[in-house]
C-alpha positions as CSV (number, residue, x, y, z in Angstrom):
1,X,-48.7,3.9,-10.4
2,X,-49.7,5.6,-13.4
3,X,-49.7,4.3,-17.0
4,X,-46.7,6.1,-18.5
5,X,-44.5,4.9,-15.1
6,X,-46.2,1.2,-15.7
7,X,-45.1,1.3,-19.8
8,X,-41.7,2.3,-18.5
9,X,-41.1,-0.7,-16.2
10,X,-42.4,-2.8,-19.2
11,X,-39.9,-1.5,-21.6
12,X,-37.1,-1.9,-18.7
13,X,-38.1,-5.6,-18.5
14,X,-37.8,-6.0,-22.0
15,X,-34.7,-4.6,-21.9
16,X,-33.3,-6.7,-19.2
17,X,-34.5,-10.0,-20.7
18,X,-33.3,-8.9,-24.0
19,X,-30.0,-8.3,-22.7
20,X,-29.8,-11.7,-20.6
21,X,-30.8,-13.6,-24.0
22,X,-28.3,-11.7,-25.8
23,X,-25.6,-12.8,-23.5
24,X,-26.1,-16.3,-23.3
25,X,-28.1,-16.3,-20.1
26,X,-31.7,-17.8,-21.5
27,X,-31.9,-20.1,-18.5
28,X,-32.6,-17.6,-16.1
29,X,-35.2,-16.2,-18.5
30,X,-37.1,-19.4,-18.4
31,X,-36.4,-19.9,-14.2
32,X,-38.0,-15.9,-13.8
33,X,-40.7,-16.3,-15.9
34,X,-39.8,-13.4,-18.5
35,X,-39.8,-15.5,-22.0
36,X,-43.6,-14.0,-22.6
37,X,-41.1,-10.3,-22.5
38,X,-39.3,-11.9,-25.5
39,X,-39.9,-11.8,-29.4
40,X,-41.1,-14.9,-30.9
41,X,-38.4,-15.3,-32.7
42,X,-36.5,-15.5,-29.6
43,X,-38.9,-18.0,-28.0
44,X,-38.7,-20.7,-30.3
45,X,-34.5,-21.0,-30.5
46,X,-35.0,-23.5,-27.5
47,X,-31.7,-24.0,-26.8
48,X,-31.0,-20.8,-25.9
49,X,-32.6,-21.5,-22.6
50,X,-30.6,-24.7,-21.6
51,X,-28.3,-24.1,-18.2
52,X,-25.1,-22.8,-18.8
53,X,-21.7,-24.3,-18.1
54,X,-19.4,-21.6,-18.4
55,X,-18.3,-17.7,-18.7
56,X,-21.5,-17.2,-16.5
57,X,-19.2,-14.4,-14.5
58,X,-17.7,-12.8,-17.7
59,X,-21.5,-13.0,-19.2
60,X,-23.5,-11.4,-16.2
61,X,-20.7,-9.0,-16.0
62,X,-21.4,-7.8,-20.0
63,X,-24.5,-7.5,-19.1
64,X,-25.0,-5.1,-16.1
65,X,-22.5,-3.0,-18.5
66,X,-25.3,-3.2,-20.8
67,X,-27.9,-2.1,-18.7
68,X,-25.7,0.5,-17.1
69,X,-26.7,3.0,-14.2
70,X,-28.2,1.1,-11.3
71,X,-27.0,-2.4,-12.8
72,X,-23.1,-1.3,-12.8
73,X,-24.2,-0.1,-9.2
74,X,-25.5,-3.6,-8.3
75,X,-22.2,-4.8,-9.4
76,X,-20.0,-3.1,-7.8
77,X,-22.0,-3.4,-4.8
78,X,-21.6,-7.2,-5.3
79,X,-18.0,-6.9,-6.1
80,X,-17.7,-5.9,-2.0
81,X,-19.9,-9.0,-0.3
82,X,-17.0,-11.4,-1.0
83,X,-19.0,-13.1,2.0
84,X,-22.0,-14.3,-0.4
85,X,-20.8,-14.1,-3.9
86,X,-17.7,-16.5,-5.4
87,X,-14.4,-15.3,-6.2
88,X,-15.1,-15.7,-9.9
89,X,-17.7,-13.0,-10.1
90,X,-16.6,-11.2,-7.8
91,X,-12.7,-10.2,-9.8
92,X,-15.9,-9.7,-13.1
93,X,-18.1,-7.4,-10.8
94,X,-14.5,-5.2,-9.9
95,X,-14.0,-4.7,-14.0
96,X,-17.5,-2.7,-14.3
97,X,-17.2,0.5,-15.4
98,X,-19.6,3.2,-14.6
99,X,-19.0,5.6,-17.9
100,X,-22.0,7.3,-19.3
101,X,-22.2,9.9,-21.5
102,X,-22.1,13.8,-19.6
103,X,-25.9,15.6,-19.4
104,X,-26.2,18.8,-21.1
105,X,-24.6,21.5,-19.8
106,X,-28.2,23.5,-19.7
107,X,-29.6,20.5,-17.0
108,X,-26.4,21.3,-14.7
109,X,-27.2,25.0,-15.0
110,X,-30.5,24.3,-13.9
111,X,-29.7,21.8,-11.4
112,X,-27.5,23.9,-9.4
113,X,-29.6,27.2,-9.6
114,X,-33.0,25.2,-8.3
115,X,-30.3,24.1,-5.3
116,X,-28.7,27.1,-4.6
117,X,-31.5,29.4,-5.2
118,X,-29.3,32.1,-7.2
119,X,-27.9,32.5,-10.5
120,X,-25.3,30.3,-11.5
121,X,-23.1,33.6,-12.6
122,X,-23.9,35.2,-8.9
123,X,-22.1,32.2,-7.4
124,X,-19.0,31.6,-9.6
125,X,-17.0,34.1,-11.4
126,X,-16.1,31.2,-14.1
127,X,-17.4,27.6,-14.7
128,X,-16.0,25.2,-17.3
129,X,-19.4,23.7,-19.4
130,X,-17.7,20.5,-20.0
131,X,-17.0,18.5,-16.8
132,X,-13.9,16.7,-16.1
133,X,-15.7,13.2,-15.2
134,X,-18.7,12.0,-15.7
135,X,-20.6,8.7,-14.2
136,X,-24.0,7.5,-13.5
137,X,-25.2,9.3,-10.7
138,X,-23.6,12.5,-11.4
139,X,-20.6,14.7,-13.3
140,X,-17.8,16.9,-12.0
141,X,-17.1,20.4,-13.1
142,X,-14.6,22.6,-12.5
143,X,-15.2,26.2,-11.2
144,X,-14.1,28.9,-9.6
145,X,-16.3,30.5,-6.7
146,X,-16.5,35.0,-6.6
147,X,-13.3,34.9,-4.2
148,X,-11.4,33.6,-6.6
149,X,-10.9,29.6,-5.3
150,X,-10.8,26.9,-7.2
151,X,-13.5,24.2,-6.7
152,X,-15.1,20.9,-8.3
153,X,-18.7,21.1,-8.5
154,X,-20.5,17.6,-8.5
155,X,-23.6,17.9,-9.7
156,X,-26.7,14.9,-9.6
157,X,-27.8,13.8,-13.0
158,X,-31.2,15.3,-13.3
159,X,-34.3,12.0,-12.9
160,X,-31.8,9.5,-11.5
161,X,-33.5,8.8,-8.5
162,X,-36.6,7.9,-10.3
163,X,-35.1,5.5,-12.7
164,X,-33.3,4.0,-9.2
165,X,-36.2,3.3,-7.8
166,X,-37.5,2.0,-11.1
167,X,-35.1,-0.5,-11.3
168,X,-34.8,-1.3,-7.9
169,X,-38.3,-2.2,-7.7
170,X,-38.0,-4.6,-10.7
171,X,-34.9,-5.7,-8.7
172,X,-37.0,-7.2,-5.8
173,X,-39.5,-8.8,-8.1
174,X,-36.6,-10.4,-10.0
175,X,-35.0,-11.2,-6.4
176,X,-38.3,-12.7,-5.2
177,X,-38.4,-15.0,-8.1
178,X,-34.6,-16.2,-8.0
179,X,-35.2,-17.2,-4.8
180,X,-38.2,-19.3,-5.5
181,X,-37.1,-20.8,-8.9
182,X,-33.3,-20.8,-8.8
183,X,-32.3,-23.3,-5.3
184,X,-28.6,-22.5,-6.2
185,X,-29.1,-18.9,-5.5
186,X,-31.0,-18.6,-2.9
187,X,-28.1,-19.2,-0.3
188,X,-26.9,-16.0,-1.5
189,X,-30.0,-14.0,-0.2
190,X,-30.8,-11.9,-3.1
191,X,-33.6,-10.3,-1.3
192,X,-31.1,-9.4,1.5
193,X,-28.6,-7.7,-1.3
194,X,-31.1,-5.6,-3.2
195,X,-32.2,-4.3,0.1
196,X,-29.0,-3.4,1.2
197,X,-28.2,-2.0,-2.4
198,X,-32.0,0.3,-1.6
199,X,-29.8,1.8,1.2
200,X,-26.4,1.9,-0.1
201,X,-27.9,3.9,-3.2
202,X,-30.0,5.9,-1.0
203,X,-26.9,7.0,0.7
204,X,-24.8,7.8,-2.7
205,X,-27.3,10.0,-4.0
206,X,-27.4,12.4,-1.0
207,X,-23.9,14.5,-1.6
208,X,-24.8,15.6,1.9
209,X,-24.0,12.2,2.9
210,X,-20.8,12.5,1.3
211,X,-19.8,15.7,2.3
212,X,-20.3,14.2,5.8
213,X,-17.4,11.5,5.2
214,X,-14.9,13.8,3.9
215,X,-15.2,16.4,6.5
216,X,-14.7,12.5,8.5
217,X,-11.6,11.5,6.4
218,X,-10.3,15.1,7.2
219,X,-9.9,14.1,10.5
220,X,-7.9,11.0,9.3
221,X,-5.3,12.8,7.8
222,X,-5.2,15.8,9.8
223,X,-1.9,14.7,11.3
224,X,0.0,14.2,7.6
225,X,1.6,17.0,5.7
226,X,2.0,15.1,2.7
227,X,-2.0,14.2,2.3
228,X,-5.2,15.7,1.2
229,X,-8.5,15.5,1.4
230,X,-10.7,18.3,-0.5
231,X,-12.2,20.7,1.9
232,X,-16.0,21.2,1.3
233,X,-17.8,24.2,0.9
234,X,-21.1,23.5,2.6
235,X,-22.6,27.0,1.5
236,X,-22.2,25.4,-1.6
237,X,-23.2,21.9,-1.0
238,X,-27.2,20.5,-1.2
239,X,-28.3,17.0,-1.5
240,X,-27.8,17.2,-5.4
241,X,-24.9,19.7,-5.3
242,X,-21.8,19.2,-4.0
243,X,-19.0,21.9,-4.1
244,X,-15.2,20.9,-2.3
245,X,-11.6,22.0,-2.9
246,X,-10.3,21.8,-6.7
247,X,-7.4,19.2,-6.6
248,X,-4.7,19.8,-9.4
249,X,-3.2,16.8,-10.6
250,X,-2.7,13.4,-11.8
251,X,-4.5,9.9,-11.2
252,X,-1.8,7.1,-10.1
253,X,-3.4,4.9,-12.8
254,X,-2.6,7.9,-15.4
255,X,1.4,6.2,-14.8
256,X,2.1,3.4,-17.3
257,X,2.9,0.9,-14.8
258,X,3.1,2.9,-11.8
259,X,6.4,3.8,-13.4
260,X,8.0,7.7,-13.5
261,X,5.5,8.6,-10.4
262,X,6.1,12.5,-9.1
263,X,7.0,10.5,-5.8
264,X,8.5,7.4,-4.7
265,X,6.2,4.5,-4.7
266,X,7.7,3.4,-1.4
267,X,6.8,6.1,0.3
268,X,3.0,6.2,-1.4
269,X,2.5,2.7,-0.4
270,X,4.0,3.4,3.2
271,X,1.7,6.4,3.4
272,X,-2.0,3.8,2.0
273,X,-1.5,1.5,4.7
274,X,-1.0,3.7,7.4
275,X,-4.2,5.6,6.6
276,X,-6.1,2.3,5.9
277,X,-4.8,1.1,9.6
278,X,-4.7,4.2,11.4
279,X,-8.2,5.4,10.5
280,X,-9.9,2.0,11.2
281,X,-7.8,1.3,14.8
282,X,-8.4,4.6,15.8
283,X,-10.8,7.0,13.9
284,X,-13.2,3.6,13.6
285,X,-13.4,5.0,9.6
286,X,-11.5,4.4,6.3
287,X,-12.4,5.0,2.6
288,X,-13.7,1.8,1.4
289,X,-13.2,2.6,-2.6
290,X,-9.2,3.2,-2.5
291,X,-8.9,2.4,-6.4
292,X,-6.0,3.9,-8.3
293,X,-8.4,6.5,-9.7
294,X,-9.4,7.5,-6.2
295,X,-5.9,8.4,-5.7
296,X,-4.3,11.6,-7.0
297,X,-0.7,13.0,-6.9
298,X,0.3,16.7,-7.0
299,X,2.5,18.9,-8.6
300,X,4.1,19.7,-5.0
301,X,4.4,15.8,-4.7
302,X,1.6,15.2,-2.1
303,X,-0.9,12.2,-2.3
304,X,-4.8,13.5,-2.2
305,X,-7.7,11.1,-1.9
306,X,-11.0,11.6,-3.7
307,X,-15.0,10.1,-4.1
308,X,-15.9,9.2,-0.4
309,X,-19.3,8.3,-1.7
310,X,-18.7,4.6,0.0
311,X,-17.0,4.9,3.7
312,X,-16.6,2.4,5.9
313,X,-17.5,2.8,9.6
314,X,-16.8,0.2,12.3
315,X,-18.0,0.3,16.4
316,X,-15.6,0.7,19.0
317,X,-16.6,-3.4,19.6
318,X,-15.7,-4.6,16.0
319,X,-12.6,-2.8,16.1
320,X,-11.0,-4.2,19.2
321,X,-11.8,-7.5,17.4
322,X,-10.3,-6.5,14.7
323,X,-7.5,-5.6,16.4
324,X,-7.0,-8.8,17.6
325,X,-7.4,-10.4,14.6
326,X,-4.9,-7.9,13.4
327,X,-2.4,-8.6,16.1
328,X,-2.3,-12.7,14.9
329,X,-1.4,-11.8,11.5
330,X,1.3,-9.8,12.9
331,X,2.3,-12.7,15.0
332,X,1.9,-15.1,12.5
333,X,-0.1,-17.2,15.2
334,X,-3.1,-19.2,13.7
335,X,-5.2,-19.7,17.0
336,X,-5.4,-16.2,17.3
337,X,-6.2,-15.6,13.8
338,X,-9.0,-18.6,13.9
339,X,-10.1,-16.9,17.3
340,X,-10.4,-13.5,15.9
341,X,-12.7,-14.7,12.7
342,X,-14.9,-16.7,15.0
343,X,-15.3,-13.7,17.6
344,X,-15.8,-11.0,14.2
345,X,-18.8,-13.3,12.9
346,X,-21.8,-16.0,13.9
347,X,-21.7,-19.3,13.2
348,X,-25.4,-21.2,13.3
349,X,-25.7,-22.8,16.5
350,X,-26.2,-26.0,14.1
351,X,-22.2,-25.7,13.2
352,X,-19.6,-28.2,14.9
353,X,-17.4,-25.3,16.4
354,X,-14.5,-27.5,17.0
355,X,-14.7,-28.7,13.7
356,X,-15.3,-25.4,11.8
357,X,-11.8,-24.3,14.5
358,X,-9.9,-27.1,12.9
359,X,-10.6,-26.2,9.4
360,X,-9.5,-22.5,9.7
361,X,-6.2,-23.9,11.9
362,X,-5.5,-26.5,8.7
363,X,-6.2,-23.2,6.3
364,X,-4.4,-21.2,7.7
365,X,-1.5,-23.2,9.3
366,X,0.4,-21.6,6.3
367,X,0.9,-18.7,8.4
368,X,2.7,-20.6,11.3
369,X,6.6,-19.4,11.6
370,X,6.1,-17.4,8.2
371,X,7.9,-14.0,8.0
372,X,5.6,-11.0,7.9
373,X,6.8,-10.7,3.8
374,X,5.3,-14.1,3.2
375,X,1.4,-13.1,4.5
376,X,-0.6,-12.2,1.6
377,X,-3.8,-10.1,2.6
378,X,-5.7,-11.2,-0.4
379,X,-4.9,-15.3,0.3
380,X,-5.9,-15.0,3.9
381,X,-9.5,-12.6,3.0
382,X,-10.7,-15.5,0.4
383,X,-9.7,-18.4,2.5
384,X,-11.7,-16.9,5.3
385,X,-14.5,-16.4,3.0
386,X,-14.3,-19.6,1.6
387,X,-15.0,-21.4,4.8
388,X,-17.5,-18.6,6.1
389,X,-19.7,-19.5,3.4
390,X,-18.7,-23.8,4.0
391,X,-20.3,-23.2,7.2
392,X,-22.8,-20.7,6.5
393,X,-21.2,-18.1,9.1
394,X,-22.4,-14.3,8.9
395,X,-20.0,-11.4,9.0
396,X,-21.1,-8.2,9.5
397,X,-21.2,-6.4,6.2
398,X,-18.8,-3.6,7.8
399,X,-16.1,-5.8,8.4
400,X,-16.8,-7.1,4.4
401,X,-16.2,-3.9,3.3
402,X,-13.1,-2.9,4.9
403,X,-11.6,-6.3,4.1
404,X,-12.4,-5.5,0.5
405,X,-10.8,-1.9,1.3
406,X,-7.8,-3.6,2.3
407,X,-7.6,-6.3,-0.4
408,X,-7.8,-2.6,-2.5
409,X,-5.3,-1.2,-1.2
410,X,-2.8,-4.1,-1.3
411,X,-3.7,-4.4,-4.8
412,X,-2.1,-0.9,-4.9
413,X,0.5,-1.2,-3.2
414,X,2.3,-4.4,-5.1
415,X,1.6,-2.7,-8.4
416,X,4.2,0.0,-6.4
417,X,6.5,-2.3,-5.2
418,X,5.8,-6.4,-5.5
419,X,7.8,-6.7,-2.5
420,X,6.3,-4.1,-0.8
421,X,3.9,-6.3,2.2
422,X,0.8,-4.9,3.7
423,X,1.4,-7.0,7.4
424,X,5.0,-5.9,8.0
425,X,4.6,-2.4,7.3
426,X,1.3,-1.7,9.6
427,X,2.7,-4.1,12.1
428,X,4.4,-0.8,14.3
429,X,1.1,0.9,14.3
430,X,-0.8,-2.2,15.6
431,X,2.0,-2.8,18.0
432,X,1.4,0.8,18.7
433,X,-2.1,0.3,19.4
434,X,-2.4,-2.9,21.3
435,X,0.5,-0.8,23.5
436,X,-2.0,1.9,24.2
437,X,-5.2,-0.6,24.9
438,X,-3.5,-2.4,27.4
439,X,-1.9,1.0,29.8
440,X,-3.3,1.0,32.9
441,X,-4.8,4.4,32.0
442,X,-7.3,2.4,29.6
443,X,-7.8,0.0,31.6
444,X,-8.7,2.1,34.1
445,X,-10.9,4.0,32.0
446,X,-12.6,0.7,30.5
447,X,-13.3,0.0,34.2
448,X,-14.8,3.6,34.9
449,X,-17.0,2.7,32.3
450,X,-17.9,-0.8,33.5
451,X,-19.0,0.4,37.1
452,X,-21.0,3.7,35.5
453,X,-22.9,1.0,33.8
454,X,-23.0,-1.0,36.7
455,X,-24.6,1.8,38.8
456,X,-27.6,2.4,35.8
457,X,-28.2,-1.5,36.4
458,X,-28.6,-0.9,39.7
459,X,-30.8,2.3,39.9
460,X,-33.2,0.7,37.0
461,X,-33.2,-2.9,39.3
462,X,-35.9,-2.8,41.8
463,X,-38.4,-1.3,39.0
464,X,-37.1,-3.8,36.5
465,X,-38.0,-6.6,39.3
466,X,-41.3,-5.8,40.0
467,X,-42.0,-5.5,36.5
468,X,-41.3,-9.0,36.3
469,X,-43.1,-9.8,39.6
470,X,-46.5,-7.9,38.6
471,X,-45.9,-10.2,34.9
472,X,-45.2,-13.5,37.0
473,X,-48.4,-13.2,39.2
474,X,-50.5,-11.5,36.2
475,X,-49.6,-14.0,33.7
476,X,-51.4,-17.4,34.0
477,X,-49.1,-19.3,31.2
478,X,-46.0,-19.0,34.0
479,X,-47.6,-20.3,37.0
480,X,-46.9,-24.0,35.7
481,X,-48.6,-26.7,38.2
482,X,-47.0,-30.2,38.2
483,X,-48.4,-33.2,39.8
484,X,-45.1,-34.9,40.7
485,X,-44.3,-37.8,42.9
486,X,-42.8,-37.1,46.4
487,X,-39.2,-38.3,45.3
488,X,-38.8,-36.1,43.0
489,X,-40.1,-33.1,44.2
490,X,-37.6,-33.6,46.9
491,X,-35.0,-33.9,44.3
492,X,-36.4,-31.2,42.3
493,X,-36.6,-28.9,45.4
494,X,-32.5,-29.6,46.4
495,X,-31.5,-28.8,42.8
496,X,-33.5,-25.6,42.8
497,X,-31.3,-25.2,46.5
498,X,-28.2,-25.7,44.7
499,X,-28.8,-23.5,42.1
500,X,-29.9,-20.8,44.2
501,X,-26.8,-20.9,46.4
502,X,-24.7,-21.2,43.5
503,X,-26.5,-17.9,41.7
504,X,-26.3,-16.0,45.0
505,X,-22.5,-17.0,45.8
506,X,-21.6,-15.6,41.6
507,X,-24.1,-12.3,42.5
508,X,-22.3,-11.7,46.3
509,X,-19.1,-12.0,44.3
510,X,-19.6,-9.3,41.9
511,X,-21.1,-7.3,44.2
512,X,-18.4,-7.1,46.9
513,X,-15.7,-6.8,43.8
514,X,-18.0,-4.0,42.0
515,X,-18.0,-2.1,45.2
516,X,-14.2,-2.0,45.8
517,X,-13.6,-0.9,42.3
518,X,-16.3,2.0,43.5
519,X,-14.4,2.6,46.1
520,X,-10.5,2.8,44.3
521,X,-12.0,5.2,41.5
522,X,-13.7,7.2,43.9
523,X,-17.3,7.4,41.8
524,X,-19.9,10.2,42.7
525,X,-22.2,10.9,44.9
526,X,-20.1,10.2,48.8
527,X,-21.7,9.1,51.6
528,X,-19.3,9.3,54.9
529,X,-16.9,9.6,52.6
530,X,-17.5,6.6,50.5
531,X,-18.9,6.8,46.9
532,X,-22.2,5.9,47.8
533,X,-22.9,2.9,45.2
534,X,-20.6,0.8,46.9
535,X,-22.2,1.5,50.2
536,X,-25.0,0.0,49.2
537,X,-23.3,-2.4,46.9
538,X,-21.4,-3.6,50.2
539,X,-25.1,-3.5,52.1
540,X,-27.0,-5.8,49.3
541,X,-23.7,-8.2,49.9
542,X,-24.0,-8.7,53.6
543,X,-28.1,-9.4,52.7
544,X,-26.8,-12.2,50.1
545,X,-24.4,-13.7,52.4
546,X,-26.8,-14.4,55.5
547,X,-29.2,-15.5,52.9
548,X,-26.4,-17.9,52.1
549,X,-25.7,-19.1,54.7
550,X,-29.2,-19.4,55.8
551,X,-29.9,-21.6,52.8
552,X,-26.7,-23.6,53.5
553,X,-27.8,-25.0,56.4
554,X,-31.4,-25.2,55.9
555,X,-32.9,-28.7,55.0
């Protein structure tokens, strides 16, 4: 690292520990070792430095505002792992605003013609100099391309990838020391956050990345007249450049009170939750920022959705659970619910399960015989977290996020209508869904699936045994040689009897029940008219059973 670069991180720590003291927060000065970063006349006010009791939240949240750029972006990042940080900083961390003044209109110039490789004037045939927002990473424009069509340019603020990285290296040496001088903290893994923040920022400054998840949202929405998502111009569109449809019209939030809206708020609210459920049940993908300036409404009275810089993706796996755990809110039945949290996350094996089930049955035994207007989204998300963290069980961040989306979007929808409920409208669309995953044509297909992977097991067997074989008689730390008495190596030998029998009578079993389902779904390649995997699925089975029965009557 060269000397101007190491000056740089210097000032930035003075900065940051300037900013702390200023706000209160002197204690975590002393705990990080970053007073010798402070004036002298700062040093000596020793009271400055005692723990503090209160506003903590409010005060850290003042302060990332301070620091701005990759700080705001920390905090917003935070805002969305309701799983590790408290419900007090987290409603701070949703207030931060990323507003920064705009970058000359020469650097955007320049930015877009190193990108593009052509003159700004041979792309568009007009573009305005002042853009129409402006944030930390990058500003908006609007523009017009030689056709004639309207577009927004986003363009990356020129150096804010090194000041990232900048920061986010002084954020691992700050995590680093938390964790070894602050005990209270360290249960929230600050290492763990700053590295997911690394990749999370990584992501949000390639607009290839998000030009990726809007072409994805397109998909969503494909189906609904009355939506839209901007269509990108990827001739246009670089890793610091990215050009989409110009949407004309006006943020929800613009409304005083959500009140006089171009459409019915019924019918916007309606419209949210079917794309938040639709998209995660069966597109596996939802917009995980659906904030009130996210959300625009036209002059022709249609909805259009904007900044998919954070998406949410879930697998095919998390999403039937999901769907589950969907399904017992619908019901109002708390076994399922409990059920569905324990099957989404992992408790330590250390954890009392029955316990840990009771307390989520007592928590949420609100829920039994409630009408679907009763069930509030956001109660049910903090009460969950509030015992994931009791019991120290991990969720995986995906399902954080679009429980945060959804806590978002039923924040939107009550400002439309407070009586307006989240459960009872997306309950046809899981009924829907659940419909669908239980036809026999799915299950069928599930099934297809299970014996396809059933046939790779078996063609990848006999190698995958000797492999084990050549380790058994290679490796001198298995062959374990116990001098025993004759009683119980006896004993020891009819146990290992038992269990054999019992292991072959499980694998026999599946084998014979493996091989009919072959057989019904009529799987590729045929031999005498068979599929041929169950011929010699039904071959291995007649092996097991005379081994069987050869060890069942052998002494």
């Amino acid at each position: 690292m060269g000397f101007t670069q190491t000056y740089k991180d210097f000032k930035r720590v003075q900065q940051i520990t300037n900013v702390l003291f200023n706000q209160e927060l002197g204690y975590f000065i002393e705990k990080l070792n970053l007073k010798s970063h402070l004036p002298f006349s700062k040093r000596i006010q020793i009271t400055k430095f005692s723990k503090p009791k209160d506003t903590v939240p409010q005060r850290l949240r003042k302060s990332m505002e301070e620091l701005g750029g990759s700080f705001v972006k920390l905090g917003q990042l935070l805002s969305l792992r309701a799983d590790l940080v408290p419900k007090e900083y987290i409603e701070e961390f949703t207030r931060l605003q990323d507003n920064v003044k705009p970058f000359p209109y020469e650097l955007v110039k320049q930015t877009i013609e190193s990108e593009l490789k052509k003159p700004l004037n041979k792309i568009f045939s007009s573009f305005e100099k002042t853009p129409i927002a402006s944030a930390s990473i990058g500003q908006v424009h609007e523009a017009a391309l030689k056709d004639g069509t309207k577009v927004a340019v986003k363009v990356q603020r020129p150096g804010i990838g090194q000041m990232f990285e900048t920061d986010i290296d002084l954020m691992y040496h700050l995590a680093r020391m938390l964790e070894k001088h602050v005990p209270e903290v360290k249960a929230f893994n600050p290492v763990g956050i700053v590295q997911e923040f690394d990749k999370y920022t990584t992501k949000e400054m390639d607009y290839l990345h998000e030009a990726k998840n809007i072409q994805q949202y397109r998909e969503v929405v494909k189906s609904e007249k009355n939506v839209i998502v901007p269509e990108v111009y990827w001739d246009y569109t670089t890793q610091k450049v990215l050009t989409m449809q110009f949407i004309d019209g006006v943020k929800i939030n613009s409304f005083k009170d959500y009140k006089n809206l171009t459409i019915k708020g019924d019918h916007l609210a309606n419209t949210l939750v079917k794309l938040f459920v639709k998209g995660v049940l069966y597109y596996q993908f939802f917009h995980a920022d659906p904030h009130p300036g996210n959300i625009l409404l036209t002059k022709d009275k249609k909805i259009a959705l904007l900044d998919f810089g954070i998406a949410g993706r879930v697998t095919p796996e998390l999403t039937e659970k999901i769907g589950k755990l969907y399904l017992g809110l619908v019901d109002a039945d708390a076994n399922v619910i409990s059920d569905g949290l324990i099957n989404i996350g992992v408790i330590p094996l250390s954890v009392n399960k029955e316990e840990f089930r009771s307390d989520l049955i007592d928590a949420w035994s609100k829920y039994y015989d409630t009408s679907l207007n009763q069930i509030n989204m956001s109660g049910f998300f903090w009460d969950s977290m509030r015992l994931g963290r009791k019991y120290s069980m991990k969720f995986p961040p995906e399902y954080i996020l679009l429980m945060k989306s959804m806590i978002t979007t039923e924040g939107v929808i009550k400002k439309l209508n407070p009586e307006f409920n989240f459960v009872k409208t997306s309950k046809p669309i899981i009924d829907s869904y659940v419909k669908e995953r239980t036809s026999t044509k799915n299950i069928l297909k599930g099934a297809k699936k299970t014996l396809i992977d059933f046939k790779d097991l078996m063609t990848r067997f006999p190698t995958d045994a000797q492999k084990m074989l050549d380790r058994i008689q290679s490796d001198e730390q298995m062959k374990i040689d116990l001098d025993i008495d004759e009683d119980i190596k006896k004993f020891t030998l009819e146990m290992d009897r038992s269990a054999k029998r019992l292991t072959l009578g499980v694998l026999l079993s599946a084998l014979v029940l493996a091989s009919s389902m072959m057989i019904l779904a009529k799987i590729p390649p045929f031999f005498w008219g068979l599929p041929l995997y169950s011929v010699i699925g039904l071959a291995i089975s007649c092996i097991l059973l005379l081994k069987l029965v050869m060890l069942s009557f052998k002494k």
